[in-house]
FIVEXBA-355000 format. One record per residue (C-alpha): residue number from 1; x, y, z; residue in three letters. Coordinates in steps of 0.25 Angstrom, whole numbers, plus 5000, padded with zeros to 4 digits. Example, Ala and Ser with C-alpha at 12.3 -4.5 7.8 and 13.67 -1.06 7.14 Angstrom:
<nulum 1 <5049 4982 5031> "ALA">
<nulum 2 <5055 4996 5029> "SER">
***
This chain:
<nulum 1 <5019 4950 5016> "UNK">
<nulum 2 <5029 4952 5006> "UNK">
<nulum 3 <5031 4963 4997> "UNK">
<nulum 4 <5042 4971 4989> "UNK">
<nulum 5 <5040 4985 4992> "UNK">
<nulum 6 <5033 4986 5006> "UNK">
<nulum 7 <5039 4980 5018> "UNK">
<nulum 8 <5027 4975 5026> "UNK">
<nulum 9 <5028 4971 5044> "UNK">
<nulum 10 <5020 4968 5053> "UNK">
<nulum 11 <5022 4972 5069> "UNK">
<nulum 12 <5012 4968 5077> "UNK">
<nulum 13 <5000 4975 5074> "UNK">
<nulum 14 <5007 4986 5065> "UNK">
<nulum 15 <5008 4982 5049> "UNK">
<nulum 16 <5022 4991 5043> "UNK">
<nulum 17 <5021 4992 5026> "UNK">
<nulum 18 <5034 4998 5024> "UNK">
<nulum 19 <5037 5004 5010> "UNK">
<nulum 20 <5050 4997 5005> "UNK">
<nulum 21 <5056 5006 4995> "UNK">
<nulum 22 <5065 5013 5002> "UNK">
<nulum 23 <5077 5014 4990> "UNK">
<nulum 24 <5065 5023 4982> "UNK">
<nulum 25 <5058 5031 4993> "UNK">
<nulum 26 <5049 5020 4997> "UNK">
<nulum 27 <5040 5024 4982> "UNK">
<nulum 28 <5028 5015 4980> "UNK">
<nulum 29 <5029 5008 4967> "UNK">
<nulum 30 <5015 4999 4963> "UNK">
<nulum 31 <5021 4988 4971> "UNK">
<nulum 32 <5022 4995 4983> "UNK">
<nulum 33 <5008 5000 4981> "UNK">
<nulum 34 <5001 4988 4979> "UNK">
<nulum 35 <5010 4982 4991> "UNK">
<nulum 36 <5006 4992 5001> "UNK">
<nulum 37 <4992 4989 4997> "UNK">
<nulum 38 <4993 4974 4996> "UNK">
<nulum 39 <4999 4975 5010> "UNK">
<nulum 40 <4989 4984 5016> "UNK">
<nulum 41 <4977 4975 5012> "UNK">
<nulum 42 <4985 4962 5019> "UNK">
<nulum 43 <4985 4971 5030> "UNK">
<nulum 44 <4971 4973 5030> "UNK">
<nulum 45 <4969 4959 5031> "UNK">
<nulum 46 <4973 4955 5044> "UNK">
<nulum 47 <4971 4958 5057> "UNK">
<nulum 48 <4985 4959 5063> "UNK">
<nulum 49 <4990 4973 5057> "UNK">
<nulum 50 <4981 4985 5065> "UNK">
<nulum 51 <4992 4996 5061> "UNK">
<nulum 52 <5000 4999 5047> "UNK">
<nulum 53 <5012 5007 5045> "UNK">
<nulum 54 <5017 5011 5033> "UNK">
<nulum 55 <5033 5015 5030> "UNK">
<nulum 56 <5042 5015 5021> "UNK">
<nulum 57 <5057 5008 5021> "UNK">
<nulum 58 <5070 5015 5025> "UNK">
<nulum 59 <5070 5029 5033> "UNK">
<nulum 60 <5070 5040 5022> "UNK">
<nulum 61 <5057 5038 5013> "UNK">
<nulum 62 <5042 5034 5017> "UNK">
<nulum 63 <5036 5033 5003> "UNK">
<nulum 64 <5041 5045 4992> "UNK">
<nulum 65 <5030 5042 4982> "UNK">
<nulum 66 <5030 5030 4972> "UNK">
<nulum 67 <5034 5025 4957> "UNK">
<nulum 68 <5027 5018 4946> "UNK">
<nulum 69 <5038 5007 4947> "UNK">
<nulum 70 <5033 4997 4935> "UNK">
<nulum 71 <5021 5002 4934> "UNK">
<nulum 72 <5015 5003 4919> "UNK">
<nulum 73 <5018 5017 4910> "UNK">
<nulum 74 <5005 5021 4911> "UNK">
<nulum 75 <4993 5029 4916> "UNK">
<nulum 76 <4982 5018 4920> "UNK">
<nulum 77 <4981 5012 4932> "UNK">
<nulum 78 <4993 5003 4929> "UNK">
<nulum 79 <5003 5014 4928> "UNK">
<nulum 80 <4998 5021 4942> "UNK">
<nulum 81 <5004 5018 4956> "UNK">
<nulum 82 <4995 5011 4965> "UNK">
<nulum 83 <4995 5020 4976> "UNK">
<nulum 84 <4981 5022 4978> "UNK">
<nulum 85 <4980 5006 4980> "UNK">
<nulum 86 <4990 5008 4992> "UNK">
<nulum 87 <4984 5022 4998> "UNK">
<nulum 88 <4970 5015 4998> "UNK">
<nulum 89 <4974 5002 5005> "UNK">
<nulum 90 <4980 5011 5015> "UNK">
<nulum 91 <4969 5021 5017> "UNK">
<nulum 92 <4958 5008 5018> "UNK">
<nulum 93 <4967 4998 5025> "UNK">
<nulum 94 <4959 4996 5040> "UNK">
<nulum 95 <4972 4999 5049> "UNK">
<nulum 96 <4978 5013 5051> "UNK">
<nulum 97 <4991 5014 5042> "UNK">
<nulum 98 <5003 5024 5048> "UNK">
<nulum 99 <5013 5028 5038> "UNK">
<nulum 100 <5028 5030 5047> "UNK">
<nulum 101 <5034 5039 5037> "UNK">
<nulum 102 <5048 5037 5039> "UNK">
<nulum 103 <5055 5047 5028> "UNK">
<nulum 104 <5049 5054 5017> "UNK">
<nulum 105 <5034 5053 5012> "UNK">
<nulum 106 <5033 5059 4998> "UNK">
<nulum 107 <5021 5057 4987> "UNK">
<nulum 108 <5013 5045 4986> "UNK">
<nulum 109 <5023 5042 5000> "UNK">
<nulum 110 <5016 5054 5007> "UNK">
<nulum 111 <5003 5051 5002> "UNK">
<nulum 112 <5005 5036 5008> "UNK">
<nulum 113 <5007 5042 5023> "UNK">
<nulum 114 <4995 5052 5020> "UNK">
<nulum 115 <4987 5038 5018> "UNK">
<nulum 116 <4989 5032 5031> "UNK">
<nulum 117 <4984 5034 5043> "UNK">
<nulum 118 <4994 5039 5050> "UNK">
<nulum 119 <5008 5045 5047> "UNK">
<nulum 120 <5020 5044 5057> "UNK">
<nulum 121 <5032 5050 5053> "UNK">
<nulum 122 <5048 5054 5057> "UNK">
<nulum 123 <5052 5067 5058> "UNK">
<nulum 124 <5060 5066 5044> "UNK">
<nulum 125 <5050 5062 5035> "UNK">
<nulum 126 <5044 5071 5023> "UNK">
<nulum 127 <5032 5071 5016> "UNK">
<nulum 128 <5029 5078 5003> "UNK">
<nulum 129 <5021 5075 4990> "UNK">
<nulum 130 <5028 5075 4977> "UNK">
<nulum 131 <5017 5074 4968> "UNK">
<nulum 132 <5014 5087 4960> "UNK">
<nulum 133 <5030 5088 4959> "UNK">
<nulum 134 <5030 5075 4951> "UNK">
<nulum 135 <5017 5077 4944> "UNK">
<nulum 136 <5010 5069 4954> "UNK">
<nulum 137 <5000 5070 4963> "UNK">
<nulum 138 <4989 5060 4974> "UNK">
<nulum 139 <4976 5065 4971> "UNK">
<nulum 140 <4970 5055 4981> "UNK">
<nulum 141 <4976 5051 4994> "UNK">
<nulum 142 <4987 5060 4993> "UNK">
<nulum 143 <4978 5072 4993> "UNK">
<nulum 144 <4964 5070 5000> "UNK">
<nulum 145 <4972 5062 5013> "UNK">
<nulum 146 <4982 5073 5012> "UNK">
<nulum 147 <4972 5084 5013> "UNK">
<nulum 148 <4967 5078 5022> "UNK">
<nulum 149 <4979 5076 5032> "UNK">
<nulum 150 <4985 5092 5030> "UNK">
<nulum 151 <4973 5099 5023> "UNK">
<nulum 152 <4969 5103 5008> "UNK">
<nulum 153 <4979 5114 5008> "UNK">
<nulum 154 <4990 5109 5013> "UNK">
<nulum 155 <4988 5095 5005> "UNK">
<nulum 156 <4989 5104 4992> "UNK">
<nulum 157 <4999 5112 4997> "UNK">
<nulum 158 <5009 5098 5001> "UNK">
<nulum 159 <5003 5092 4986> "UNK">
<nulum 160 <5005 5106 4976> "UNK">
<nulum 161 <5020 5109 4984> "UNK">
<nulum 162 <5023 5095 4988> "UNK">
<nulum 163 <5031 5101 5001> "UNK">
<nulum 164 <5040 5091 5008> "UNK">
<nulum 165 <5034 5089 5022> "UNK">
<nulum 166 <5041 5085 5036> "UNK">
<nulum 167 <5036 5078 5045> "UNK">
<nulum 168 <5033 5087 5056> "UNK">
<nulum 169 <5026 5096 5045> "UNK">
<nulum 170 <5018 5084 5040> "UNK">
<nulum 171 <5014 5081 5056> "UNK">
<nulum 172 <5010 5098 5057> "UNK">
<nulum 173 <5001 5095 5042> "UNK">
<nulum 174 <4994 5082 5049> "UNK">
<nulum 175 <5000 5074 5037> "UNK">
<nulum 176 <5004 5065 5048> "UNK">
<nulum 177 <5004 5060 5061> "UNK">
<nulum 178 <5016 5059 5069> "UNK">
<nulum 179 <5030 5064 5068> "UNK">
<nulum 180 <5042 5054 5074> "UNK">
<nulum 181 <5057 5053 5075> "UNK">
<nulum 182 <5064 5047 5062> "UNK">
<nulum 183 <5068 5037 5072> "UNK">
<nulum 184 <5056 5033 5078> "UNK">
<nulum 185 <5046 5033 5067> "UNK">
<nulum 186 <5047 5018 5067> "UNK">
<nulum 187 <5043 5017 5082> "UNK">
<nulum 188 <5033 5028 5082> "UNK">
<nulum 189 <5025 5023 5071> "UNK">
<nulum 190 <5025 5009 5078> "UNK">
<nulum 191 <5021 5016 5090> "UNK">
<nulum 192 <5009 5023 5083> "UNK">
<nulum 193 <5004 5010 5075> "UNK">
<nulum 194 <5004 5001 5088> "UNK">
<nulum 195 <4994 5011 5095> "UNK">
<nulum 196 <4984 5012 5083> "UNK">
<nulum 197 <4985 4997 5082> "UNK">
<nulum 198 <4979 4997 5096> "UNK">
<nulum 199 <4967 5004 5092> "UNK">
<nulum 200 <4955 4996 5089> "UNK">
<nulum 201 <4957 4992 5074> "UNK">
<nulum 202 <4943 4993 5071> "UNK">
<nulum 203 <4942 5006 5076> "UNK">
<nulum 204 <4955 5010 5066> "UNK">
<nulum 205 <4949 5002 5056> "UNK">
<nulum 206 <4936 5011 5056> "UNK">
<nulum 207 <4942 5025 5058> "UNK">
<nulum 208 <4953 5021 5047> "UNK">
<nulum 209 <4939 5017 5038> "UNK">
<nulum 210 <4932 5030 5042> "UNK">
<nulum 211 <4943 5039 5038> "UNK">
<nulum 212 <4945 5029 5024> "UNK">
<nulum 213 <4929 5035 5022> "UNK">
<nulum 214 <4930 5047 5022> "UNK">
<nulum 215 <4939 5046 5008> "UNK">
<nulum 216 <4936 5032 5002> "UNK">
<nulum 217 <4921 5036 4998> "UNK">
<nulum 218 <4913 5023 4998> "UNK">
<nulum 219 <4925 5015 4998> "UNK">
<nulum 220 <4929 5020 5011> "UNK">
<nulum 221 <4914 5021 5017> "UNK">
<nulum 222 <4913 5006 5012> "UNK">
<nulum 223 <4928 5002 5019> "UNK">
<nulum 224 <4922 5008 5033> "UNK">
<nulum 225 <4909 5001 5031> "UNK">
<nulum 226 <4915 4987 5027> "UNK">
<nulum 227 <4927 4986 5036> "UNK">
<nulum 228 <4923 4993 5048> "UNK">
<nulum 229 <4908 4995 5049> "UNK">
<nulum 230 <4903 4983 5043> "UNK">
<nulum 231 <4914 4974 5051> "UNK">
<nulum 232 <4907 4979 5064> "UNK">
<nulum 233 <4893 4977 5059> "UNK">
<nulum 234 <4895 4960 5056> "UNK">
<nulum 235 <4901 4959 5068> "UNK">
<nulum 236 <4889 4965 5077> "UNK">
<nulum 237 <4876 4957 5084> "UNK">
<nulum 238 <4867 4963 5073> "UNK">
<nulum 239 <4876 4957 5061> "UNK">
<nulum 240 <4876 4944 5068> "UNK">
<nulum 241 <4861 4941 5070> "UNK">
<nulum 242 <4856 4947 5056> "UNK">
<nulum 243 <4867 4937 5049> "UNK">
<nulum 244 <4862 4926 5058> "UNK">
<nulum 245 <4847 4929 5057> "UNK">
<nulum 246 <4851 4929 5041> "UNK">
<nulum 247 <4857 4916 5039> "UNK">
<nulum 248 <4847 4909 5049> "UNK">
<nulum 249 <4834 4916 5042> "UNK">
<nulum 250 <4830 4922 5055> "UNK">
<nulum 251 <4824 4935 5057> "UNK">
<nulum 252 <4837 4943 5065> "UNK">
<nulum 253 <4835 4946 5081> "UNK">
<nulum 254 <4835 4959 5084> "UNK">
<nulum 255 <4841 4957 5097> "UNK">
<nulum 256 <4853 4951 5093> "UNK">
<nulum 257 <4858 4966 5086> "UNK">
<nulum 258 <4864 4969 5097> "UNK">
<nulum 259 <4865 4985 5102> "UNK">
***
């Protein structure tokens, strides 16, 4: 997969996106966006990717927010940055996704390590939300998954003050997961995605739906139901004999159900 903002590797079972954008703090622009997600969804479609990590290019910036870069002047849909397309492929995509934060994690950057799973981060990196400062703010993701992480009053307090945040204090909040050495963040992170990818992935796939549900409404009630719930039921003894008994206009045996 080719793509012009995103660098996207494959190391046995652990898929890397990185955020190429390193000359402007790794911003997203539309493009990046719509690649992140485009990439995500091929990644839902195969079978050989158990794990995903996301970083960004260079050693000083993770993400620092994004720009309208050619978007259109205007306040409909055209004119917005499609960040939500991006956070949403994350948050629904079936394999667990660890954001290695190698630098700093600002705005719509923070948010994105909020989004995922699981954050790992070196010792130097900061996090902070910028958006009341610019006269900009996440009412969405960058709120509700935050609160949830540190708590309603320290959420508000990181979104009206917009402190800069180390690491360590990050870890201390439960903003994220690990703490590691600037120069092993590379290894640790590895480390961490080869032991979840030895985990059952249907299991994975179901707790990462389960957790989905509790804020995707119907949408994420009918993600647990379709890809995980119904995909064990087709499979099963009782599935077998009521679409045989159907297409061979039989009454179904009972005794073939299985326990």
């Amino acid at each position: 997969m080719n793509y012009e903002t995103i660098l996207y590797a494959e190391d046995g079972p652990v898929g890397t996106i990185t955020l190429n954008r390193p000359d402007d703090g790794n911003m997203f622009n539309a493009t990046m966006c719509h690649e992140i997600r485009d990439c995500i969804e091929q990644i839902r479609c195969e079978t050989r990717t158990r794990v995903v990590v996301i970083t960004g290019a260079g050693d000083k910036f993770f993400c620092i927010g994004g720009r309208k870069d050619g978007m259109e002047d205007s306040t409909l849909y055209a004119g917005t940055l499609p960040t939500l397309e991006m956070y949403d492929a994350i948050d629904k995509l079936q394999k667990p996704v660890i954001a290695s934060v190698n630098g700093y994690a600002v705005g719509g950057g923070n948010v994105l390590q909020v989004v995922c799973d699981i954050t790992i981060a070196k010792e130097s990196a900061v996090f902070r939300q910028v958006g009341p400062m610019m006269g900009s703010f996440d009412a969405g993701y960058g709120t509700w998954y935050l609160e949830d992480l540190v708590g309603k009053k320290k959420a508000k307090e990181i979104w009206f003050r917009n402190p800069k945040i180390s690491a360590q204090e990050a870890l201390a909040l439960g903003m994220i997961n690990q703490v590691v050495p600037d120069d092993q963040l590379a290894a640790a992170t590895r480390a961490m995605a080869l032991e979840i990818a030895d985990r059952g992935p249907f299991a994975l796939a179901a707790i990462k739906g389960a957790f989905h549900a509790r804020h995707g409404g119907v949408a994420g009630l009918a993600r647990v139901a379709h890809d995980l719930l119904l995909r064990s039921y087709l499979t099963s003894e009782e599935s077998k004999e009521l679409s045989s008994s159907f297409a061979e206009r039989r009454k179904p045996d009972p005794a073939k159900f299985g326990k």
